[in-house]
C-alpha positions as CSV (number, residue, x, y, z in Angstrom):
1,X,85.0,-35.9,38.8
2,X,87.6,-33.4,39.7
3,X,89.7,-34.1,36.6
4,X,86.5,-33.6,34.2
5,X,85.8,-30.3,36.2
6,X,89.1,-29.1,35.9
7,X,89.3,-29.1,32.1
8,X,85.9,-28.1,30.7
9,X,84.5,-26.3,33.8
10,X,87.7,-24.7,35.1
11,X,85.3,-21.9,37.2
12,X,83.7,-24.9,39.3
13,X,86.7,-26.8,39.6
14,X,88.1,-23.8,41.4
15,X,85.4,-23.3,43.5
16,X,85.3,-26.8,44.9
17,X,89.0,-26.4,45.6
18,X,88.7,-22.8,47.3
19,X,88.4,-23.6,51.2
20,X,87.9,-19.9,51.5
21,X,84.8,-19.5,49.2
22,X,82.0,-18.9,50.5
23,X,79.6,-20.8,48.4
24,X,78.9,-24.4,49.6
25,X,75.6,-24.1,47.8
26,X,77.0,-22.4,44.8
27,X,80.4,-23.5,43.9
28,X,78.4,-25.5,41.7
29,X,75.7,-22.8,39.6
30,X,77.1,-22.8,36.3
31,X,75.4,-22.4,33.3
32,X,77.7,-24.8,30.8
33,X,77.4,-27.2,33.4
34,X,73.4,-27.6,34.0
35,X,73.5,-27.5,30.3
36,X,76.3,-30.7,29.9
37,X,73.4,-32.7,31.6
38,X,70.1,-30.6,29.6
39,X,71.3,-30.6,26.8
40,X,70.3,-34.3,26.3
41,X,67.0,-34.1,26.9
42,X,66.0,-31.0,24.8
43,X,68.0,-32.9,22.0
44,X,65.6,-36.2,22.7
45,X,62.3,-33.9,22.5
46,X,63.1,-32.0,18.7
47,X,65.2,-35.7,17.2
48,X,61.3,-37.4,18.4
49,X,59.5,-35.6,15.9
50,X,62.1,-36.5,13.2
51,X,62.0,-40.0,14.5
52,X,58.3,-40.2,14.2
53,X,58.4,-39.7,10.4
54,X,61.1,-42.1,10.2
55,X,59.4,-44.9,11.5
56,X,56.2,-44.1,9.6
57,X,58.1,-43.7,6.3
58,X,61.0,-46.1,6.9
59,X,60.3,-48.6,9.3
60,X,61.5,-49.3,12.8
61,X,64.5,-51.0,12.0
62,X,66.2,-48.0,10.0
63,X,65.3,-45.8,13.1
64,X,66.4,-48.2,15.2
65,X,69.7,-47.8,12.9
66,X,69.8,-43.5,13.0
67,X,69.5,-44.6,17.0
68,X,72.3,-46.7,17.3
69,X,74.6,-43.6,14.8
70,X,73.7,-40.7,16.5
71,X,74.6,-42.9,20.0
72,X,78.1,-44.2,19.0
73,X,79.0,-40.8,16.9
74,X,78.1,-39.4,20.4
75,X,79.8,-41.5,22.8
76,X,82.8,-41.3,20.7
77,X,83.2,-37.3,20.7
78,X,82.1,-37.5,24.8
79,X,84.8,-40.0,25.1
80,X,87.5,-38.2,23.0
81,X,86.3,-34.4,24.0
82,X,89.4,-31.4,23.7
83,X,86.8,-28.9,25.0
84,X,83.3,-27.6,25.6
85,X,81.7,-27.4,22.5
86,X,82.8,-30.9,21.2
87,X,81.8,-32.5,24.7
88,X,78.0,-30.8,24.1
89,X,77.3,-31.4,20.8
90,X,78.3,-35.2,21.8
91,X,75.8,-34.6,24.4
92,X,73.4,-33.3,22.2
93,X,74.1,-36.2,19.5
94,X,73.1,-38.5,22.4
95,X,70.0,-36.7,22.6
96,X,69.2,-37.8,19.3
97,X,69.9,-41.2,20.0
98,X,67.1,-40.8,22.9
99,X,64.7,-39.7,20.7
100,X,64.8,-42.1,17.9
101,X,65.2,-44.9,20.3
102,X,62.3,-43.8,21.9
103,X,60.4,-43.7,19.3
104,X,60.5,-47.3,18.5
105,X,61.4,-49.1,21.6
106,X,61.0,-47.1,24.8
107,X,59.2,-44.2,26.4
108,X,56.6,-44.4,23.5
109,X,55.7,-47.2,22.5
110,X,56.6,-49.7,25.6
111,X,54.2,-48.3,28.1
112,X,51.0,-48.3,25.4
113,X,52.3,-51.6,24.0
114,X,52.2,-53.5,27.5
115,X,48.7,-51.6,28.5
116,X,46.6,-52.8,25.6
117,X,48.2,-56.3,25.6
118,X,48.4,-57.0,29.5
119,X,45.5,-58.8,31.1
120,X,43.5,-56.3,33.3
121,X,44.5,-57.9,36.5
122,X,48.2,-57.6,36.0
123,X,48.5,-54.6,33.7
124,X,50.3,-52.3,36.1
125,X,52.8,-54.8,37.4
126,X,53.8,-55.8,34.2
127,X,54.0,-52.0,32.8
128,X,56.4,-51.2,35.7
129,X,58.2,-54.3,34.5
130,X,59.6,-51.5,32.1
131,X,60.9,-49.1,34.4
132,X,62.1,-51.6,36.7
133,X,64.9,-52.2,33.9
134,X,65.4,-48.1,33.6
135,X,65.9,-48.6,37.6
136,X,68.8,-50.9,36.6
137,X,70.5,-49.1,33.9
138,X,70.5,-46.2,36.4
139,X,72.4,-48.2,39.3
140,X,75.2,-49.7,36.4
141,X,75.5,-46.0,35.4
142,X,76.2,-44.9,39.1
143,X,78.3,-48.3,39.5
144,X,80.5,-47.1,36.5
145,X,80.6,-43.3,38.0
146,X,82.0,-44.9,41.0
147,X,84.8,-47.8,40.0
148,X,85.9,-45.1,37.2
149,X,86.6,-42.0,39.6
150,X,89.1,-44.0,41.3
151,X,90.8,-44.5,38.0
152,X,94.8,-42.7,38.7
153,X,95.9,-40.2,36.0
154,X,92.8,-38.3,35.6
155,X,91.3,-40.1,32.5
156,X,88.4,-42.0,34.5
157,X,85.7,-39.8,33.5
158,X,86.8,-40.5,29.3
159,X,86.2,-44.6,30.2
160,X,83.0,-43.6,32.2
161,X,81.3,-41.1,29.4
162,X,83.1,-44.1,26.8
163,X,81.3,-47.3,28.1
164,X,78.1,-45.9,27.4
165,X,79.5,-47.0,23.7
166,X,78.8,-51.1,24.8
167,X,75.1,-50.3,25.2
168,X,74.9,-48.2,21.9
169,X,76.9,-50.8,20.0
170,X,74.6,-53.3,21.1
171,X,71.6,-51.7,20.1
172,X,73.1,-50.9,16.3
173,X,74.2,-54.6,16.0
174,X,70.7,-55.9,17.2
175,X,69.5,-53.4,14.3
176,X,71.6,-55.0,11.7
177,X,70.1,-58.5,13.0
178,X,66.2,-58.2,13.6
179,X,63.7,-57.9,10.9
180,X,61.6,-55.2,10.7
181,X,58.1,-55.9,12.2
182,X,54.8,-57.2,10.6
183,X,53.0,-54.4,11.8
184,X,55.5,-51.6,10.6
185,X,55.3,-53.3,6.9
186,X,51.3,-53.9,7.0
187,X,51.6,-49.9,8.4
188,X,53.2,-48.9,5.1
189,X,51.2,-51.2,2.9
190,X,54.1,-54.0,1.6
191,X,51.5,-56.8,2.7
192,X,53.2,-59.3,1.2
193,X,56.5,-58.7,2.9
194,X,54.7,-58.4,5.9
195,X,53.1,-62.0,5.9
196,X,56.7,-63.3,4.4
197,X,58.3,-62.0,7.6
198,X,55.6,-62.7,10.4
199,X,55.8,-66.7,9.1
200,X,59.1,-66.3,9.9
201,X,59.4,-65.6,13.2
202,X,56.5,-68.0,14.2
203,X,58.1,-70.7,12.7
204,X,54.5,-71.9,10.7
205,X,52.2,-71.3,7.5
206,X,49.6,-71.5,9.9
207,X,49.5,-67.8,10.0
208,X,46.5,-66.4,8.4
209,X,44.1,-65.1,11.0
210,X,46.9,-63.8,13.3
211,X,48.0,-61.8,9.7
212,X,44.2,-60.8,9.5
213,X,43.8,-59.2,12.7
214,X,47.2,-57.0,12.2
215,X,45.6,-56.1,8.6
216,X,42.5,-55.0,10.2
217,X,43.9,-53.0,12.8
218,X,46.4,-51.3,10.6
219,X,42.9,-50.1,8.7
220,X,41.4,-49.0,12.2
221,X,44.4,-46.9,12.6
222,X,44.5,-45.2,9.8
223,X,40.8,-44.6,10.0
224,X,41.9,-42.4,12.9
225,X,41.7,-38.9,11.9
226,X,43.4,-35.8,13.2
227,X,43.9,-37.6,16.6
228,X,46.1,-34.4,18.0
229,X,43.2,-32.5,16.7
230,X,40.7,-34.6,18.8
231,X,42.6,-34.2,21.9
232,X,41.5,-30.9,22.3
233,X,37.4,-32.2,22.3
234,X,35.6,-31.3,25.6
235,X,35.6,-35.3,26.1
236,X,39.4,-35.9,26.3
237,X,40.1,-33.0,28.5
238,X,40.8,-35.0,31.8
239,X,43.0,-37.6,30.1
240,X,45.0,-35.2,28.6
241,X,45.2,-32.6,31.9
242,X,45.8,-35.5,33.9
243,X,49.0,-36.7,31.7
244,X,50.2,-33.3,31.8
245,X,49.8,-32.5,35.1
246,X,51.6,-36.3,36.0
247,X,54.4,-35.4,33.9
248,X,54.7,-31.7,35.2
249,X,54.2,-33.0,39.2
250,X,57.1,-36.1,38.3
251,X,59.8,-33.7,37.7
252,X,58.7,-31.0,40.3
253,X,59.0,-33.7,42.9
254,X,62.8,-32.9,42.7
255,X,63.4,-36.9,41.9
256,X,65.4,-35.9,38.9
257,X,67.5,-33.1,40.4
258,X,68.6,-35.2,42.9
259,X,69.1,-38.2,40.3
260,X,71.8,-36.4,38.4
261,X,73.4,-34.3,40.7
262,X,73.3,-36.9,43.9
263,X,77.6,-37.1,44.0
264,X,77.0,-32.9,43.8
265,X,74.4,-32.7,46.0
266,X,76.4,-34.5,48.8
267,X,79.3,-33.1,48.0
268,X,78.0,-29.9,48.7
269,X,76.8,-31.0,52.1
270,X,80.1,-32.5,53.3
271,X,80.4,-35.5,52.0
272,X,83.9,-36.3,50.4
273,X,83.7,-37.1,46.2
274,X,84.3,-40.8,46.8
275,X,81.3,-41.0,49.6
276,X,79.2,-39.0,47.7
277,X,79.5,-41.1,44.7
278,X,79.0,-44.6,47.1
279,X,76.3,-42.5,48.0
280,X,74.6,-42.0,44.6
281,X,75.3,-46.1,44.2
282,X,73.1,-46.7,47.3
283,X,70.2,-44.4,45.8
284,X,70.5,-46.4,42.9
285,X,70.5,-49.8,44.3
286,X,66.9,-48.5,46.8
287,X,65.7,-47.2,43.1
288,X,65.9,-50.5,42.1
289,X,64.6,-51.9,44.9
290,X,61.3,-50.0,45.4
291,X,60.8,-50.5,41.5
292,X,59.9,-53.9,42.9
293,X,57.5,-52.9,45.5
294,X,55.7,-51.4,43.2
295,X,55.6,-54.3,40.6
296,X,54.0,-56.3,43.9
297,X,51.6,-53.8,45.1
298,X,50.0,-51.4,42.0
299,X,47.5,-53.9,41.2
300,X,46.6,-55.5,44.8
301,X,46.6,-51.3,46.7
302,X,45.7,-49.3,43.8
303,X,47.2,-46.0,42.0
304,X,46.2,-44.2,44.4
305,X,46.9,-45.4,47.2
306,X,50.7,-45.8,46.4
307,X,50.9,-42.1,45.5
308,X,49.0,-40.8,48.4
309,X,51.3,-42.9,50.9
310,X,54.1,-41.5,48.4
311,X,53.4,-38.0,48.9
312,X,53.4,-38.1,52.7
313,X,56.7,-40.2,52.7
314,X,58.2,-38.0,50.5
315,X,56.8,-34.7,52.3
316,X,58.2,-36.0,55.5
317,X,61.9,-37.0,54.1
318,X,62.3,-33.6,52.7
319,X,61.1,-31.2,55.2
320,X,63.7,-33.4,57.8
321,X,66.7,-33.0,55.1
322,X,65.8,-29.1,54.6
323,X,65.2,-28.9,58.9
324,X,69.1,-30.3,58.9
325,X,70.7,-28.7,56.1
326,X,69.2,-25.1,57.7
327,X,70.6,-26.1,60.6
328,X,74.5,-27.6,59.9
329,X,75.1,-26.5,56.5
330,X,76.0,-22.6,55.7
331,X,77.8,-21.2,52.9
332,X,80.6,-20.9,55.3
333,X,79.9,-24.2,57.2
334,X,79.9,-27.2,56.2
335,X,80.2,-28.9,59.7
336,X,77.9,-32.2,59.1
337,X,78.7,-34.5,61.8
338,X,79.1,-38.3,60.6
339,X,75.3,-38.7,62.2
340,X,73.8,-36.5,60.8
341,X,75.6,-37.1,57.3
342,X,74.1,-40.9,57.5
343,X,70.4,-39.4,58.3
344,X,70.6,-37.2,55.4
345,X,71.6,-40.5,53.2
346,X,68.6,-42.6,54.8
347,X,66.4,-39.2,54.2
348,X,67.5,-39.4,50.8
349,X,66.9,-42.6,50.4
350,X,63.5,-42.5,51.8
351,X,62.4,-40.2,49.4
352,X,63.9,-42.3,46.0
353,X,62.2,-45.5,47.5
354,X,59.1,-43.6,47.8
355,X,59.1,-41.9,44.1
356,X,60.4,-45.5,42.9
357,X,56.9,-47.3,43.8
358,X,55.1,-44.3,42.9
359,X,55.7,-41.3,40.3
360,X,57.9,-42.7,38.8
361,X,56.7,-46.3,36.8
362,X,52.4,-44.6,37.7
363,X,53.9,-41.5,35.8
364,X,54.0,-43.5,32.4
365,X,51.3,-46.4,33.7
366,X,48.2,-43.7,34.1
367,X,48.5,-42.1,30.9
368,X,49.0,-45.8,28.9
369,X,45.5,-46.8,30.3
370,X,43.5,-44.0,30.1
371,X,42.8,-42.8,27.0
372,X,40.4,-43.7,24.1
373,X,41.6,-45.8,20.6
374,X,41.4,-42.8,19.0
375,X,43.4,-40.5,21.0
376,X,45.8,-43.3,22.7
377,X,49.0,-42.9,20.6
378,X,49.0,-38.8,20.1
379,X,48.1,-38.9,24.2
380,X,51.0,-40.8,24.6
381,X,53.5,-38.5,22.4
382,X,52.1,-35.7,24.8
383,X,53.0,-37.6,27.4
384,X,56.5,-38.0,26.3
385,X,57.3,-34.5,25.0
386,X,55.8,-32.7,28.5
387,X,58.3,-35.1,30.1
388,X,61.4,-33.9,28.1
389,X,60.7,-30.8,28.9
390,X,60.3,-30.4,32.7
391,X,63.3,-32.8,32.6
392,X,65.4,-30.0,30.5
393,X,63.9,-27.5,32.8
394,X,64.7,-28.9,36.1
395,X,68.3,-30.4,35.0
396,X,68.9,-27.2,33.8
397,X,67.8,-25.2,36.7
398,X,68.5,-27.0,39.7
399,X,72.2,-26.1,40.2
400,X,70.9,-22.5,40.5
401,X,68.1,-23.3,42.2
402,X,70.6,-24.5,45.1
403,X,72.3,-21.9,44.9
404,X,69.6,-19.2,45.6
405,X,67.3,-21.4,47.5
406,X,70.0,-22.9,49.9
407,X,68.5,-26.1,52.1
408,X,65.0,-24.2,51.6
409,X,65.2,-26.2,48.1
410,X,64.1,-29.4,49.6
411,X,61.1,-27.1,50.6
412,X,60.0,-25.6,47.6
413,X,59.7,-29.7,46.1
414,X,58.4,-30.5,49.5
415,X,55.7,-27.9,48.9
416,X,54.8,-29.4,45.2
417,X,54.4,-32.7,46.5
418,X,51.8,-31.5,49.3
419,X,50.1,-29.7,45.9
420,X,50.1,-32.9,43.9
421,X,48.9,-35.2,46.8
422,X,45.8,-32.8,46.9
423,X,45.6,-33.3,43.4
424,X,45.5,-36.8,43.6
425,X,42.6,-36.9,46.6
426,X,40.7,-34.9,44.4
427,X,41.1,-35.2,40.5
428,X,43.1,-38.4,39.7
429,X,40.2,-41.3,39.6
430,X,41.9,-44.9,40.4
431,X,41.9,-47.1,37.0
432,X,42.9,-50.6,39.0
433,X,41.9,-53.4,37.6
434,X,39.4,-51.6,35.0
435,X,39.7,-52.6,31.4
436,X,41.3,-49.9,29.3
437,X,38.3,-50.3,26.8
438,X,35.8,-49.7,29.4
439,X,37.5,-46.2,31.0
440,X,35.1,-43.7,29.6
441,X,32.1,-45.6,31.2
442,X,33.4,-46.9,34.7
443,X,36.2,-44.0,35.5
444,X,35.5,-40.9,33.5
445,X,31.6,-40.5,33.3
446,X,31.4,-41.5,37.4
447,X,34.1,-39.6,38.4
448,X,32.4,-36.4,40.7
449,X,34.1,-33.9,38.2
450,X,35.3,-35.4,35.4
451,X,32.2,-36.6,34.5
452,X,30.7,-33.1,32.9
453,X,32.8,-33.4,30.5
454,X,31.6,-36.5,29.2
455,X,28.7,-35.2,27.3
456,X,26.7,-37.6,25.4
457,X,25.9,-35.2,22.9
458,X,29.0,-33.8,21.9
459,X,30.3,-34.8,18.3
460,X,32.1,-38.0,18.1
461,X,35.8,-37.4,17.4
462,X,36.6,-37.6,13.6
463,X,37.1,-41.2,12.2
């Protein structure tokens, strides 16, 4: 929003309103302001580590609690921000928020939760049930962008930055309200407690064998030993290249980038600030959209299949929006006729709907169903951290990236999705409608590479 511009990134704001500047593709590189929208992420990837003692130590509800803090303390000095520095260390203290959130209700635990406990022929549709609802709080966020810009008086972007407070608030109340969960008090050994408060929420004594199994798998897990540690054996390297590589290729398919800086990104190609905003709302709303597609079709096409029709989709929109960016849009030029504007849109489009069905919810799914007991919870935590930090590295790049790379931007991601469709056709194995218990034997030790590293002789991972 010009307002927000004009008083913590005076520099940009002036280059948006220079009509001599030469810069279409640069009046928006700046440092301070790829790092506003970083920042956050970075934050989220050091609080997770912190969070993860918390909830071993404390429980999930007090990290629930530090969640909900760290949020409202942030929203409020985002909200009320005189300058720079107390507008990124709210950032930052939203960052936190991420991380100890995540560590007890979202990118952690959700994904792994809903694989173990999902029946085999609906496991994929009902893991992207979770990112469907990240779909949503996406559009809402867009939605808010958009009715608060046209806010008179220059204060819009204070209620936009401050309604992310309702969400927070809601989260520390529902803290204050739930009890802390069987298995979190079996985890830390209060037994007793634990029983007390699972025959309260079911509502019967009759609660003995259900009590039995979470006892007995609370002893499983701590059996575990050293399960970073066994990560690194010769018989978990695909799992764990695979989730890196999935997290890496997610972000380098530019979905991100173009996420956060849609309103700047079609500002910068002519569009006016209130159509590229109603521009980022439509992206939102086909984000949403194609969520649902892929809740209908990962477990009737495959994994595979939706990422390899993904990739070409993707490819296709890209190359077109670089062919018409070279061709209209100069630094000194920004002469996009009204047709050409709407084609870029659909382009746009096209690509969201076909990350939406595809890396996005499969980039979380793969990883939550293909790893062994013993390694599944430290391969998810890899998971998550390589995915906070390509998403720091490409927030955090991307304005620059635009800057130097012009239109030829859409083809340097253009030219990582051809490398991970290869990838795909060559090292990702399909895990539809497999049991997670069963991967080792009917994925990893059939698969034409994979399988020599599934030695039968090698030493059993530590237990």
């Amino acid at each position: 929003m010009p307002a927000f511009l004009e008083k913590f990134f005076p520099e940009v704001y002036g280059k948006t309103q220079d009509p001599n500047l030469n810069s279409n593709y640069c009046k928006y590189d700046n440092q301070n302001l790829q790092l506003f929208t970083s920042s956050l992420y970075l934050a989220g990837l050091i609080a997770t580590f912190f969070a993860s003692w918390t909830t071993r130590r404390l429980g999930r509800k007090p990290t629930m609690l530090i969640a909900g803090f760290f949020f409202i303390v942030g929203v409020v000095l985002n909200a009320a921000a005189q300058d720079l520095a107390m507008l990124i260390i709210g950032r930052i203290l939203l960052g936190c928020g991420v991380g100890f959130a995540n560590q007890v209700r979202v990118w952690r635990a959700v994904p792994l939760f809903l694989s173990e406990i999902a029946p085999t022929r609906i496991r994929g549709g009902l893991n992207i049930l979770f990112q469907l609802n990240v779909t949503v709080g996406i559009l809402f966020a867009n939605l808010v962008n958009y009715g608060t810009a046209k806010i008179k008086g220059g204060w819009g972007w204070r209620l936009s930055l401050g309604l992310a407070g309702i969400p927070a608030a809601l989260l520390t109340g529902g803290a204050l309200l739930v009890l802390e969960t069987p298995n979190s008090l079996i985890e830390r050994g209060n037994l007793d407690e634990g029983k007390s408060v699972l025959r309260k929420i079911r509502g019967t004594d009759n609660i003995e064998p259900e009590f039995l199994e979470l006892v007995e798998a609370s002893r499983m897990a701590k059996e575990v030993k050293h399960p970073f540690r066994n990560l690194l054996k010769k018989r978990n390297w695909p799992q764990l290249f695979i989730t890196i590589a999935l997290q890496i290729f997610q972000q380098f398919t530019g979905i991100n980038a173009i996420m956060f800086y849609a309103p700047v990104l079609f500002d910068t190609v002519g569009f006016g600030n209130d159509a590229a905003l109603y521009s980022a709302v439509i992206i939102g709303a086909v984000n949403v959209l194609s969520t649902c597609v892929s809740i209908y079709s990962v477990d009737k096409v495959g994994r595979r299949m939706l990422l390899l029709e993904a990739g070409v989709q993707m490819l296709f929109s890209q190359v077109v929006i670089a062919i018409i960016l070279g061709i209209k849009v100069t630094d000194d030029s920004n002469d996009l006729h009204r047709g050409f504007g709407i084609l870029v849109v659909v382009m746009v489009c096209t690509f969201v709907s076909a990350f939406a069905w595809s890396w996005g919810p499969l980039g979380w799914l793969i990883p939550s169903e293909t790893f062994p007991l013993e390694t599944r919870s430290a391969g998810q935590s890899v998971t998550v951290c390589v995915n906070l930090i390509f998403t720091f590295v490409m927030a955090q790049a991307f304005l620059s990236m635009l800057c130097t790379l012009k239109f030829g931007i859409f083809l340097f991601f253009s030219g990582w999705v051809f490398i991970m469709s290869i990838f795909v056709v060559f090292l990702l194995p399909e895990t539809k409608n497999i049991p997670i218990e069963e991967m080792t034997d009917r994925v990893w030790k059939k698969h034409w590479f994979w399988k020599r590293f599934m030695d039968e002789d090698e030493e059993m991972p530590a237990t």
